[in-house]
N, C-alpha and C positions, 0 to 999 in steps of 0.2 A: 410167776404171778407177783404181781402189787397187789398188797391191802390197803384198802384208804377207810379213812375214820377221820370223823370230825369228831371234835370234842371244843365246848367253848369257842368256838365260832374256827377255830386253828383243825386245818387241815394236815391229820398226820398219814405216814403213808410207813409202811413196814416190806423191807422183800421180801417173800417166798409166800406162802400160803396160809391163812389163818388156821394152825392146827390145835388151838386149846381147847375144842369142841369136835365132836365127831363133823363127818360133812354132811351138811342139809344144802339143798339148793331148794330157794325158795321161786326161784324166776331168775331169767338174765336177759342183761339190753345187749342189744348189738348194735355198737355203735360207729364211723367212723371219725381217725382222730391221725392227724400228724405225725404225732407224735407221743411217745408216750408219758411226757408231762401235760399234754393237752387229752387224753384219756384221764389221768390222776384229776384234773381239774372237773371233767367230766362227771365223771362218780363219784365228787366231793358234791355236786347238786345233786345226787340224790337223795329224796329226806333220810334213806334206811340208815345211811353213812353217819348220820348224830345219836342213833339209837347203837347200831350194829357196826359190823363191818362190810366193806362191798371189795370183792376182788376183780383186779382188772388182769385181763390176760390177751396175749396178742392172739389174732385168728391168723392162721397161712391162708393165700393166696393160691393154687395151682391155675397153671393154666396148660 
């Protein structure tokens, strides 16, 4: 997992998982994205990302 968080308008991003709070899931988008600096940029417009943190994590594919 990528954390991303905006603070002051600066999009910062952390690897592995936001672990300084137990885990709550409040909701998740699913979205698709290139790449995974085009998911980080993705989840930097969400509003929660200026308050909170939003993690981005890759989905598999099977086919």
């Amino acid at each position: 997992a990528t954390t991303v968080r905006v603070r002051d308008g600066k999009t910062m991003t952390t690897d592995g998982p936001f672990a300084e709070t137990r885990e709550q899931l409040g909701g998740y988008y699913l979205v698709e994205a290139k790449d995974i600096d085009d998911a980080v940029a993705l989840a930097a417009r969400i509003p929660e990302a200026k308050r909170g943190s939003i993690e981005v994590r890759p989905v598999m594919i099977y086919k």
